[in-house]
RODO-2510 file (C-alpha; in nm, 4 decimals, decimal comma):
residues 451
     n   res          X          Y          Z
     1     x     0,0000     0,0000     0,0000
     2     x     0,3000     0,2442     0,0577
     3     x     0,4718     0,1727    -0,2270
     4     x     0,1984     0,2350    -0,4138
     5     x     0,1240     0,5963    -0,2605
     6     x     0,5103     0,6814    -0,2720
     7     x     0,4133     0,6160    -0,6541
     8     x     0,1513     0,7978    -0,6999
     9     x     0,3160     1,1031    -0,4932
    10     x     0,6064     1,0268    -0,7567
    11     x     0,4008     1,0823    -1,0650
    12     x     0,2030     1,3726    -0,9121
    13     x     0,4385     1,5525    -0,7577
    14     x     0,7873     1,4991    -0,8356
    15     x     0,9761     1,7555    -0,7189
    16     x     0,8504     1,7911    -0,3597
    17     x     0,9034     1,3973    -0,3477
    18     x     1,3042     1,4603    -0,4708
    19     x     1,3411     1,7226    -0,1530
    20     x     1,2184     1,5137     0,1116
    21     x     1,4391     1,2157    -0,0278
    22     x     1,7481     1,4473    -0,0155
    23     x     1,6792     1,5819     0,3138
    24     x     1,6031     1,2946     0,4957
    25     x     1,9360     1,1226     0,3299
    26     x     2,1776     1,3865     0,3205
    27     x     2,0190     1,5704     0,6820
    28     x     1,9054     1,2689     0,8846
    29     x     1,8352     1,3267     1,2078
    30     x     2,1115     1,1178     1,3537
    31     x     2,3810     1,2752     1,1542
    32     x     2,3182     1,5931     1,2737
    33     x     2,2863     1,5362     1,6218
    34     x     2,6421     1,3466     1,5766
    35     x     2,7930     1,6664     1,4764
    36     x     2,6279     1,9054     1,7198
    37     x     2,7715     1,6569     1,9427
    38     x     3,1273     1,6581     1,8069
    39     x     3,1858     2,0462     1,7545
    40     x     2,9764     2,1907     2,0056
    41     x     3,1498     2,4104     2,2810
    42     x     2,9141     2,5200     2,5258
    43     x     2,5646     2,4388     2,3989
    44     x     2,3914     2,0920     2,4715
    45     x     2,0859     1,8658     2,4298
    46     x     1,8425     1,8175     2,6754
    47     x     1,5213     1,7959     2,5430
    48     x     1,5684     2,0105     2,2186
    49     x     1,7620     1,8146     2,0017
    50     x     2,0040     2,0580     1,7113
    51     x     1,8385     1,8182     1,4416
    52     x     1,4557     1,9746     1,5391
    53     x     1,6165     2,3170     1,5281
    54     x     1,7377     2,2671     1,1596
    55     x     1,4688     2,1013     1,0247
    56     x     1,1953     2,3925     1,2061
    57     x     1,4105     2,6208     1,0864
    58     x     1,4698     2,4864     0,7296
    59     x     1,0645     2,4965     0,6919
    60     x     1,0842     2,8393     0,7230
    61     x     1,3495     2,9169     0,4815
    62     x     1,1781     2,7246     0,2482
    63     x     0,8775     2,8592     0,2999
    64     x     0,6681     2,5750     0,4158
    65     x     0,5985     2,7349     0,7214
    66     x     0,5915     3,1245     0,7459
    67     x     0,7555     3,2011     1,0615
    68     x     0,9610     2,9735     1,3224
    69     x     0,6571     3,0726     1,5672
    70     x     0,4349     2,8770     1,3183
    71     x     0,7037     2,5953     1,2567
    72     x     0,6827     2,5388     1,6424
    73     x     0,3140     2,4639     1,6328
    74     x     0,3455     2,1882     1,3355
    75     x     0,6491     1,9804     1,5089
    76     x     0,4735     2,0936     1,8819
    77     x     0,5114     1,6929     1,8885
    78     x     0,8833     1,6827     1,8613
    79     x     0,9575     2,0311     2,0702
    80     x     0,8889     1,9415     2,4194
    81     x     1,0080     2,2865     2,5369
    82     x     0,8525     2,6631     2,5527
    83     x     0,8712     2,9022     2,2413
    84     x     1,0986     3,1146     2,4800
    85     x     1,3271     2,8255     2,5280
    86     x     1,3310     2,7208     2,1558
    87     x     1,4742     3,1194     2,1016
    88     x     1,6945     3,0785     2,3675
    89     x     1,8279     2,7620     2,1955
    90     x     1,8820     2,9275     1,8406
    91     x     2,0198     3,2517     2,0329
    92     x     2,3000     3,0281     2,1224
    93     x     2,3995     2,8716     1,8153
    94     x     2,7866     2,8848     1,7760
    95     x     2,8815     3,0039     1,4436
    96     x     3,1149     2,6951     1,4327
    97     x     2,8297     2,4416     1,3963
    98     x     2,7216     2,6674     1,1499
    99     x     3,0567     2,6263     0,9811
   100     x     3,0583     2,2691     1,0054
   101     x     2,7245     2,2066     0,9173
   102     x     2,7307     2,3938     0,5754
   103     x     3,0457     2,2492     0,5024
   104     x     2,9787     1,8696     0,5389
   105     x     2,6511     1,8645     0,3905
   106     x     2,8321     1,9746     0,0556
   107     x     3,0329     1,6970     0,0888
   108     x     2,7788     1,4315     0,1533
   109     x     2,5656     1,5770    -0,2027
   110     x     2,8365     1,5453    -0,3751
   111     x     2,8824     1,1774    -0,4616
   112     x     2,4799     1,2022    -0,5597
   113     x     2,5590     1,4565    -0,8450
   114     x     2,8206     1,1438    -0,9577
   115     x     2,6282     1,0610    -1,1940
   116     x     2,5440     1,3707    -1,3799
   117     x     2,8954     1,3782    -1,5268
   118     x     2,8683     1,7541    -1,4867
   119     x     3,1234     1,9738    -1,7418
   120     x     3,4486     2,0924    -1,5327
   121     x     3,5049     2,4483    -1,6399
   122     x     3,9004     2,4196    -1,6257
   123     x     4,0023     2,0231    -1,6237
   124     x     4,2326     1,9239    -1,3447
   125     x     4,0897     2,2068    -1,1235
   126     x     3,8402     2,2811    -0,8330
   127     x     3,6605     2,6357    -0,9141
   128     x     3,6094     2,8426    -0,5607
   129     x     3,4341     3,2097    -0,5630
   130     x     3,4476     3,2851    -0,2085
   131     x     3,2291     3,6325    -0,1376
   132     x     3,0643     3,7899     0,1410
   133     x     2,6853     3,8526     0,2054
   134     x     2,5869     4,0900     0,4897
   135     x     2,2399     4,0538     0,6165
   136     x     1,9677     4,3504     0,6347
   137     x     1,8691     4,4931     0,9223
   138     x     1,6563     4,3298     1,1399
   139     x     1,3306     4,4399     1,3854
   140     x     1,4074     4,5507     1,7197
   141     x     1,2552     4,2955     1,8799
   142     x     1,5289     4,2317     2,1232
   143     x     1,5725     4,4434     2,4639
   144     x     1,9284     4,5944     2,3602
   145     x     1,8027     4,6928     2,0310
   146     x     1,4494     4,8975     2,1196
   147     x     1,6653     5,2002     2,2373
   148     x     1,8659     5,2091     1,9763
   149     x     1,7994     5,4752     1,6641
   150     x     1,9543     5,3100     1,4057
   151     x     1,9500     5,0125     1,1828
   152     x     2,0121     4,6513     1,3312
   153     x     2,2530     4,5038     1,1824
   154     x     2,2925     4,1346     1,2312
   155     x     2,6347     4,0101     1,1076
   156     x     2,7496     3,8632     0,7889
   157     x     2,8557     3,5477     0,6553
   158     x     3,1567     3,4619     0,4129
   159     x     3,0007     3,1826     0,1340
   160     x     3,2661     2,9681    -0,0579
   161     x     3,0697     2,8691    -0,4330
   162     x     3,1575     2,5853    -0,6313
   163     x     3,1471     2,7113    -0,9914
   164     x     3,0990     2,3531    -1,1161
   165     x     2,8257     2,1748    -0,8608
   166     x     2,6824     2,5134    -0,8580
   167     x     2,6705     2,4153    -0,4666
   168     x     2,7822     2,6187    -0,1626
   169     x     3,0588     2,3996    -0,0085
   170     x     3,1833     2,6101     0,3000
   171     x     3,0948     2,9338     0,4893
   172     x     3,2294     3,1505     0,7860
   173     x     2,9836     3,3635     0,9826
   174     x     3,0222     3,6580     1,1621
   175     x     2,8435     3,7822     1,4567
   176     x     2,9782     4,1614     1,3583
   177     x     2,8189     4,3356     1,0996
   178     x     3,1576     4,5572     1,1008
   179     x     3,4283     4,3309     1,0836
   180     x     3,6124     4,3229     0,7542
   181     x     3,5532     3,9965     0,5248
   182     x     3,9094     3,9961     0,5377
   183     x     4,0072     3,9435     0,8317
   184     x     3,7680     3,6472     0,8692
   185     x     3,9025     3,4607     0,6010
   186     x     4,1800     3,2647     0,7939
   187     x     3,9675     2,9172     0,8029
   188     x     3,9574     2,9111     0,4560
   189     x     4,2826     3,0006     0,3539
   190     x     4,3885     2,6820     0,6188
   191     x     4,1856     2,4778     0,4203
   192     x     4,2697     2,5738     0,0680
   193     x     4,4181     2,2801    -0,1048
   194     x     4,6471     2,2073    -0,4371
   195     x     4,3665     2,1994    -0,6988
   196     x     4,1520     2,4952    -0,5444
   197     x     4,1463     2,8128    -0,7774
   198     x     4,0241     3,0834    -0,5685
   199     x     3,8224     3,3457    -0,7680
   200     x     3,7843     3,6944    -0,5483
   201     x     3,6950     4,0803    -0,5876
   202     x     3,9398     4,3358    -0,5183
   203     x     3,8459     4,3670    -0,1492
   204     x     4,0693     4,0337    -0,1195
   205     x     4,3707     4,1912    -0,2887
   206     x     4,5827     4,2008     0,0021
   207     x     4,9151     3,9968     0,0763
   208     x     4,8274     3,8062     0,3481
   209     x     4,5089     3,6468     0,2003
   210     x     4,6952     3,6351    -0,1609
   211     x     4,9978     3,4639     0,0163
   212     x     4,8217     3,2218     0,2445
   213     x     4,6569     3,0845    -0,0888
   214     x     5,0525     3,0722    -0,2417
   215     x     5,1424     2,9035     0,0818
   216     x     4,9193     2,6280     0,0116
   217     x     5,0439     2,5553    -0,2913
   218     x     4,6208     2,6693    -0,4075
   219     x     4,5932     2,9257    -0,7239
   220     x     4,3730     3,2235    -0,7334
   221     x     4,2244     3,4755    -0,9553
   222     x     4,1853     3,7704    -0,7793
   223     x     4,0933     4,1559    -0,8677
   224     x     4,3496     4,4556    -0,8361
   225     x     4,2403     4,6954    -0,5673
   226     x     4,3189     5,0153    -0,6950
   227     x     4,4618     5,1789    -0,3887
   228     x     4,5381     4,9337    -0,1111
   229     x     4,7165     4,6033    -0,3690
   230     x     5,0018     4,4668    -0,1906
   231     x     5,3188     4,7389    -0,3251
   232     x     5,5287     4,5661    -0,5945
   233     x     5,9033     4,5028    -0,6068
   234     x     5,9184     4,4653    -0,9851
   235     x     5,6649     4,4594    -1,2908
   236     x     5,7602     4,3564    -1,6650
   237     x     5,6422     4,5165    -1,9527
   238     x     5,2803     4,4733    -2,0398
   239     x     5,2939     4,2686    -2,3744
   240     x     4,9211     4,1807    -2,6052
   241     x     4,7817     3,9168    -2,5960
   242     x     4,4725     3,8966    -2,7718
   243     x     4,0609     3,9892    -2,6600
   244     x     3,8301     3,8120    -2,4848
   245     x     3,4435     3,8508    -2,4824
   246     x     3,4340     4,2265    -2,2681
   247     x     3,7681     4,3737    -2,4595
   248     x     4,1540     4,3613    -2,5615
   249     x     4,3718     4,1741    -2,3353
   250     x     4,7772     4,2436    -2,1777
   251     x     4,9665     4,0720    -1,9944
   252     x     5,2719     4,1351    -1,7683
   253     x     5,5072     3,9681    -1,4359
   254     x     5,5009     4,0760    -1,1091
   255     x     5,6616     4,0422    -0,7822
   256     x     5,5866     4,1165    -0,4236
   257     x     5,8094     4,2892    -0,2100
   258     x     6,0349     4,0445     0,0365
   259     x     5,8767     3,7406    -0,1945
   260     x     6,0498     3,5032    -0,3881
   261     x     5,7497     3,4046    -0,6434
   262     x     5,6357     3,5723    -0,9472
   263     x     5,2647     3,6330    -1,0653
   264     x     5,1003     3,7207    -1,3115
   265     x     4,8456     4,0571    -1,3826
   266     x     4,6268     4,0224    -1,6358
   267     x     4,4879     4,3744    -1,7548
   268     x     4,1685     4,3980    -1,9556
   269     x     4,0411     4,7034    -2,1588
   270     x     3,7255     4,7441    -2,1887
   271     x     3,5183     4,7862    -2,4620
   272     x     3,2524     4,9378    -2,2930
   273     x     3,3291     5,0667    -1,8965
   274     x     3,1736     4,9429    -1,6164
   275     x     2,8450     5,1125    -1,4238
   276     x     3,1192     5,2548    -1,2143
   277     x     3,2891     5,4105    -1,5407
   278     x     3,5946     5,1945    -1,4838
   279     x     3,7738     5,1152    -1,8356
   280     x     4,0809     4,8938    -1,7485
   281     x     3,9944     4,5463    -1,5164
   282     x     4,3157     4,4215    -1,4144
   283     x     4,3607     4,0665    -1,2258
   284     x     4,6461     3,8794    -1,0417
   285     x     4,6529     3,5236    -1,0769
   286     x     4,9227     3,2715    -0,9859
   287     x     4,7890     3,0000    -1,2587
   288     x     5,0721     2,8544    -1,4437
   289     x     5,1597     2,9731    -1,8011
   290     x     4,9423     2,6969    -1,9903
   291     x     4,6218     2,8171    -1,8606
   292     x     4,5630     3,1415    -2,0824
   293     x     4,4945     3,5385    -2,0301
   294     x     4,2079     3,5172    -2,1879
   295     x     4,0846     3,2178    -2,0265
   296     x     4,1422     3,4045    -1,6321
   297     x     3,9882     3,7063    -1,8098
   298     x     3,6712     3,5032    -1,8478
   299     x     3,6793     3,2596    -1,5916
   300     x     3,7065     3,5860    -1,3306
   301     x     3,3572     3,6817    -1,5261
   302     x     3,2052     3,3944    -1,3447
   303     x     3,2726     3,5375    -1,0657
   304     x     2,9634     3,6990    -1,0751
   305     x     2,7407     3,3735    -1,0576
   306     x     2,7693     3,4035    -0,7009
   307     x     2,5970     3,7186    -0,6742
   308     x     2,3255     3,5580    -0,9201
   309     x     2,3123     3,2716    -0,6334
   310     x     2,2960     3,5717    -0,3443
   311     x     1,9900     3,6942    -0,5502
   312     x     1,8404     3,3741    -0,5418
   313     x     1,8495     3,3113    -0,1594
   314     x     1,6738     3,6321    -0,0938
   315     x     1,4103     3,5938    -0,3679
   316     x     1,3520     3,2326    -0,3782
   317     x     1,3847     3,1323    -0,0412
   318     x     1,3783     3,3095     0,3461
   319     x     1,7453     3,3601     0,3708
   320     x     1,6426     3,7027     0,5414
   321     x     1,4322     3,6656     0,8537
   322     x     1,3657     4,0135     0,9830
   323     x     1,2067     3,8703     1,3028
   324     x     1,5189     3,7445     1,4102
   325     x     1,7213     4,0078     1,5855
   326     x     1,9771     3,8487     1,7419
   327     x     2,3161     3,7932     1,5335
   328     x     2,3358     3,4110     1,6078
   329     x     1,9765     3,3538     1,5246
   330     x     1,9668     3,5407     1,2305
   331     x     2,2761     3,3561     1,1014
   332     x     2,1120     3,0125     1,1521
   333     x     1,8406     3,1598     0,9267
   334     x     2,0929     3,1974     0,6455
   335     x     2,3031     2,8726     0,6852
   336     x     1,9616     2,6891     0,7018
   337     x     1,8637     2,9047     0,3871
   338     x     2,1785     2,7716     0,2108
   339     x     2,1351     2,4180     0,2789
   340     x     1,7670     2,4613     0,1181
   341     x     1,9676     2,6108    -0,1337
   342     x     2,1980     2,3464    -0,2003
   343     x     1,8945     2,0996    -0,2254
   344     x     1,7315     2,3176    -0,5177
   345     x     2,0228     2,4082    -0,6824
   346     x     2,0762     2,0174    -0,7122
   347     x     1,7626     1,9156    -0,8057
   348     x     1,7638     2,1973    -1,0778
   349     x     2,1098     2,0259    -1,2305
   350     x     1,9020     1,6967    -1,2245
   351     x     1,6317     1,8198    -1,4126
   352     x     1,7863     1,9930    -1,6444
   353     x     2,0163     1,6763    -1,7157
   354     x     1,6788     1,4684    -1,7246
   355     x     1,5520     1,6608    -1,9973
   356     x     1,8366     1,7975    -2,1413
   357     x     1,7252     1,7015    -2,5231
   358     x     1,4694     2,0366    -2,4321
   359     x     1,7623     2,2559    -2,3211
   360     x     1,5270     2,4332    -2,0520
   361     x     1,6912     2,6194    -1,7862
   362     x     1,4674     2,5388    -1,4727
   363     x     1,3931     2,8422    -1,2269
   364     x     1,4529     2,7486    -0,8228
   365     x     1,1794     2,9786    -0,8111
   366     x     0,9161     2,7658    -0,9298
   367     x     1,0995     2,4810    -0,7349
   368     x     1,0322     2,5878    -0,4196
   369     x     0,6379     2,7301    -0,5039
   370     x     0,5984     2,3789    -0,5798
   371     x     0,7677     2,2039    -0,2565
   372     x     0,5499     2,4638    -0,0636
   373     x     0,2396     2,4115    -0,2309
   374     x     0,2293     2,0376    -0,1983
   375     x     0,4704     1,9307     0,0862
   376     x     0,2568     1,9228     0,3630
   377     x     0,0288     1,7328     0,1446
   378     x     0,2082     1,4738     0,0576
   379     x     0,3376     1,4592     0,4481
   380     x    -0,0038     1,3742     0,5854
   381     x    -0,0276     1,0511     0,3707
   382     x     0,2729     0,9578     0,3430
   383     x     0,4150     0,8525     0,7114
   384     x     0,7985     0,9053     0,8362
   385     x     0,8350     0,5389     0,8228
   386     x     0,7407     0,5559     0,4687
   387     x     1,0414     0,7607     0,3626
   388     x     1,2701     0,5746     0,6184
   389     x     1,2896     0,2947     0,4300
   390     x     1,3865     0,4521     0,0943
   391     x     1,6326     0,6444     0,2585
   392     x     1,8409     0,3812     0,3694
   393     x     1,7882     0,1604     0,0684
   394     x     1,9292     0,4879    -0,1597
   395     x     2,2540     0,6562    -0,0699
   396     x     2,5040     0,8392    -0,2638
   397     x     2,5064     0,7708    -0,6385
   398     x     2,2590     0,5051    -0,5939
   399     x     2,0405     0,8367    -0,4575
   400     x     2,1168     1,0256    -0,8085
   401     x     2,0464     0,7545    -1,0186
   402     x     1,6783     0,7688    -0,8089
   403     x     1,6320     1,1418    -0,8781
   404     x     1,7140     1,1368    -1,2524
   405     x     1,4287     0,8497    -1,2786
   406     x     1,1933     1,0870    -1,1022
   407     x     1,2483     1,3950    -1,2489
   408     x     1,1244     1,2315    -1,6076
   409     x     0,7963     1,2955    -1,4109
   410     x     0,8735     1,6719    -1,3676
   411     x     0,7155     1,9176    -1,6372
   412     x     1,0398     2,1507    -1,7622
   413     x     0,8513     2,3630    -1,8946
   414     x     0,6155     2,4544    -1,6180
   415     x     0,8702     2,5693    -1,3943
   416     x     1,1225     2,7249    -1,6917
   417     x     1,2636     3,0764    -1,6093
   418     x     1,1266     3,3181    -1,7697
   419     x     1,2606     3,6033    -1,9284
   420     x     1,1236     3,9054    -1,8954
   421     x     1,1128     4,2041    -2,1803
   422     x     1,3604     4,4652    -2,1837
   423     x     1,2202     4,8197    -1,9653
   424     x     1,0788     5,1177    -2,1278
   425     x     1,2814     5,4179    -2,0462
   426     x     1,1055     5,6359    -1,7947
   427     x     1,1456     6,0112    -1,7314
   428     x     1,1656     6,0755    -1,3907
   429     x     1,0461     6,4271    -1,3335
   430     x     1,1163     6,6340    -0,9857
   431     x     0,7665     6,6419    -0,7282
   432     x     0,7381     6,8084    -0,4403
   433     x     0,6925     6,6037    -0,0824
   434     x     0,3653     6,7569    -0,0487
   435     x     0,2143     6,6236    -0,3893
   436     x     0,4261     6,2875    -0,3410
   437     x     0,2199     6,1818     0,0229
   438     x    -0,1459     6,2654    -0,1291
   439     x    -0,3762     5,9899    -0,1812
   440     x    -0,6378     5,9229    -0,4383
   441     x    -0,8786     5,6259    -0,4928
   442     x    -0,7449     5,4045    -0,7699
   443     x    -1,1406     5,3103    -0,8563
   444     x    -1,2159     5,6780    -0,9213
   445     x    -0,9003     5,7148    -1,1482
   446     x    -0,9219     5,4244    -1,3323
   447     x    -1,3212     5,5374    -1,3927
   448     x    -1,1756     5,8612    -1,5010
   449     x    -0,9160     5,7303    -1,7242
   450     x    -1,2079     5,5108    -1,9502
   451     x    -1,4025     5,8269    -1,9624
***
């Protein structure tokens, strides 16, 4: 009788049916509690278990429930505390888990993207855009924060993005909303490794982050700061070598002062310049000699996909919650956000390799109306015990083989992104305060307007 409803839920609707398979294998329960267990410092389980927190909290971000206050009442069967100790809990999150968690769950979807056979966008290489994301300000919900004038800010998070899985594998938060990106960067330079090619802006153009990449033996690709670039002992001439897509490429050595090694700085002219009116781009790289100008010129274009994926967490999913006013809180939000993320940005490769003869890019908009609209339906007829048993009979690449046979039942073109017209050109002409805070009744106008 289950198997036949898991069927039916299969054919009907597809896509919620691929989430709850990857969240119950890649975020079981057990696994998570194992690693709250490992890497916590202070915090600990008593009745709340970390693995309820997530998974409330990962409802909201996806937008199956609207607030955490709402989450509480649909798992009030699993919390077995008050709502003021469930905020207590989250208020308490260390970053660290944070860290950890984010990080290991890209590992374990990795092996079920095996067999997608996904292009590599430079062979013998592991692409890394690492960027930071600072979160808006919050309501002043919190005691500390009523008196206070300004805005709320509640911290921001470094994100590390895999060009090629199109995953987030790694993150650092921050509790303060004014500490440098820089300076928080020291985890992941200790865990750069020979492969990595780092891709940065210029607010990473500075000789101990460039360096601590050198040191471990990982390339990078990173934008010149105009100002504040590490000070040079000696630059060759620049020499041509060709254009790329954006304008005419040069090329020329460099070397730090006090260093040893040479790099290379890549300057692009621009056929067009930038919104900021910038005409030259130029980038430092430490790629060897085989891997082209042109080709950093346009693989440091890509950097921009992480911005694209930014855009994605605040529009697609809750990444944002303004409720949450306290940093560690508010950080949970957006590591729980990113791990919804990394579910729909995987299911969106396995569609689009399932019905690849169309050529349909697939919007993780559309993904996640759909999980919202029927998760909780298929929930209430399909038991936990259900899904158990799939979940342990489908791990790994034996999981992605699963998902590319159920996303034949997903309609591409229902949930295709859609591109939008180009704008008309407005005039924006000056209006006074007073005339800009009247009101009118749209009925009368529009009555007036047919008239």
């Amino acid at each position: 009788m289950l198997r036949k409803l898991f069927e039916q839920a299969t054919q009907k609707m597809p896509i919620s049916v691929m989430t709850r398979l990857l969240m119950g294998s890649i975020f079981d329960t057990e696994w998570i509690d194992a690693l709250f267990e490992k890497h916590r410092e202070r915090q600990y389980s008593r009745e709340l278990l970390f693995s309820t927190v997530v998974e409330m909290m990962s409802m909201v971000t996806l937008g199956v429930c609207h607030s955490l206050h709402s989450a509480s009442q649909t798992y009030k069967d699993k919390l077995n505390v008050s709502l003021s100790s469930l905020y207590d809990k989250i208020n308490r999150t260390e970053p660290k888990l944070l860290q950890v968690l984010v990080r290991e769950s890209a590992m374990r979807l990795a092996p079920v993207l095996a067999p997608l056979n996904l292009p590599v966008t430079l062979p013998g290489y592991r692409m890394r855009v690492v960027d930071g994301n600072h979160l808006p300000s919050t309501e002043k919900r919190l005691t500390a924060l009523k008196t206070k004038t300004g805005a709320a800010l509640p911290g921001h998070t470094l994100v590390v993005y895999d060009l090629d899985q199109s995953l987030v594998t790694d993150i650092v938060p921050c509790e303060d909303a004014y500490t440098p990106e820089s300076t928080i960067l020291e985890p992941l330079l200790a865990r750069a490794q020979p492969g990595d090619v780092w891709i940065a802006d210029r607010h990473f153009c500075l000789k101990k982050v460039l360096m601590g990449w050198q040191i471990q033996n990982a390339c990078f690709i990173v934008r010149e700061a105009a100002q504040y670039h590490p000070r040079l002992a000696q630059e060759s001439e620049l020499h041509y070598v060709g254009r790329c897509d954006t304008g005419e490429v040069y090329e020329q050595t460099i070397s730090l002062r006090d260093e040893v090694q040479t790099w290379r700085r890549i300057d692009v002219r621009l056929d067009h310049p930038t919104s900021s009116g910038e005409t030259r781009l130029r980038i430092w790289s430490n790629l060897p000699a085989e891997v082209g100008a042109q080709k950093i010129a346009d693989l440091y274009r890509r950097r921009w996909r992480i911005e694209g994926m930014f855009q994605r967490l605040e529009a697609d999913l809750k990444s944002e919650i303004r409720t949450l006013g306290h940093p560690r809180a508010a950080l949970l939000g957006f590591a729980t956000a990113i791990l919804a993320y990394n579910i729909l940005a995987l299911l969106k490769r396995v569609i689009e390799q399932a019905h690849q003869e169309q050529q349909v890019e697939v919007s993780t908009y559309y993904m996640a109306n759909e999980v919202r609209m029927a998760y909780y339906g298929m929930m209430s007829f399909l038991p936990p015990e259900a899904w158990n048993s799939w979940i342990r009979l489908y791990q790994g690449p034996a999981l992605g083989r699963l998902l590319l046979q159920i996303a034949r039942y997903v309609d591409p073109q229902r949930i295709r992104v859609r591109q939008r017209g180009p704008k008309k050109p407005k005039t924006k002409s000056y209006t006074d305060s007073v005339t800009a805070h009247k009101h009118f009744s749209s009925a009368r106008a529009i009555r007036e307007a047919a008239l």
